[in-house]
C-alpha positions in Angstrom: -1.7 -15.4 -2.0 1.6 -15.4 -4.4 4.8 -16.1 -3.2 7.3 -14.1 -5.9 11.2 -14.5 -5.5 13.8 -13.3 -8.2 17.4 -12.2 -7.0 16.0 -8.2 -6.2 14.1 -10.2 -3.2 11.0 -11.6 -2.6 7.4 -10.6 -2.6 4.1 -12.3 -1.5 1.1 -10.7 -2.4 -2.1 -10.8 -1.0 -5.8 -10.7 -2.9 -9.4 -9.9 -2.1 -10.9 -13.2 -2.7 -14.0 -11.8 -4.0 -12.8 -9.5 -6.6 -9.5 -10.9 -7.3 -7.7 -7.7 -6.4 -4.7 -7.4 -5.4 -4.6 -5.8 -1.6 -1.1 -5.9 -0.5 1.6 -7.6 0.1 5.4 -8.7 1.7 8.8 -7.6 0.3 12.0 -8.1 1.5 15.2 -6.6 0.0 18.9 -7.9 0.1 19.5 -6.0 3.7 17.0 -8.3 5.3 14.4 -5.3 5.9 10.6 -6.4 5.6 8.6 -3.5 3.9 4.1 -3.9 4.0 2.7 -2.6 1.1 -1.0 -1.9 0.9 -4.0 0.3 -0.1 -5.2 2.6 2.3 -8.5 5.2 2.8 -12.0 4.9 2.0 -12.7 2.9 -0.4 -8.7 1.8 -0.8 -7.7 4.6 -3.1 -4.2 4.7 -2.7 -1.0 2.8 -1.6 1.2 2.8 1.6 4.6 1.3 3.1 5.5 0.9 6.0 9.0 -1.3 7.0 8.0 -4.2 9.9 11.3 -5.5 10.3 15.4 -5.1 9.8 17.1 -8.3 10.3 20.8 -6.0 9.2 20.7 -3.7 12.8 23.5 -5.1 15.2 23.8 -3.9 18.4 24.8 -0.6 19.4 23.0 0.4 15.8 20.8 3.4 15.8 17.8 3.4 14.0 14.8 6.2 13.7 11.1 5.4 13.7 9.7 8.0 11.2 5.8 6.9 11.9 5.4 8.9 15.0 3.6 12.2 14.8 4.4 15.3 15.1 8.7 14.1 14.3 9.7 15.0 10.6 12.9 13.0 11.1 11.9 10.5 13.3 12.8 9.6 17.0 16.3 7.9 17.1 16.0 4.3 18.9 19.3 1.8 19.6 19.6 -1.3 19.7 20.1 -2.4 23.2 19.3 -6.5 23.1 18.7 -9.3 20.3 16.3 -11.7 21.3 15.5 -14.7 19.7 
């Protein structure tokens, strides 16, 4: 694993100890959204992202989860509660 930070974000990346590879990895941009970036398919023949987390939504924001099936746009969500 490599940790990378510059003033864009940071990035940690994570590697296939047996070939060295690199497999994935962490980055974060300057809203405080967390993005997962990795290979995907058979045999890991191309890449994907996918954003875990926003840190910048307040309540009362409204945000849209575009991962859902079958919803070109996305299904609109708002945020209701912040718990820490």
């Amino acid at each position: 694993m490599i940790h990378i930070r510059n003033s864009i974000g940071s990035k940690t990346l994570f590697f296939n100890p047996l070939t060295a590879e690199c497999i994935g990895g962490l980055r974060e941009n300057t809203q405080k959204q967390i993005f997962y970036i990795g290979k995907l398919g058979y045999d890991n023949e191309f890449w994907h992202t996918d954003m875990l987390y926003d840190f910048s939504l307040s309540l009362g924001d409204t945000f849209f989860d575009a991962s859902l099936e079958g919803y070109s746009s996305g299904l609109p969500f708002e945020v209701v509660a912040i718990l820490f």
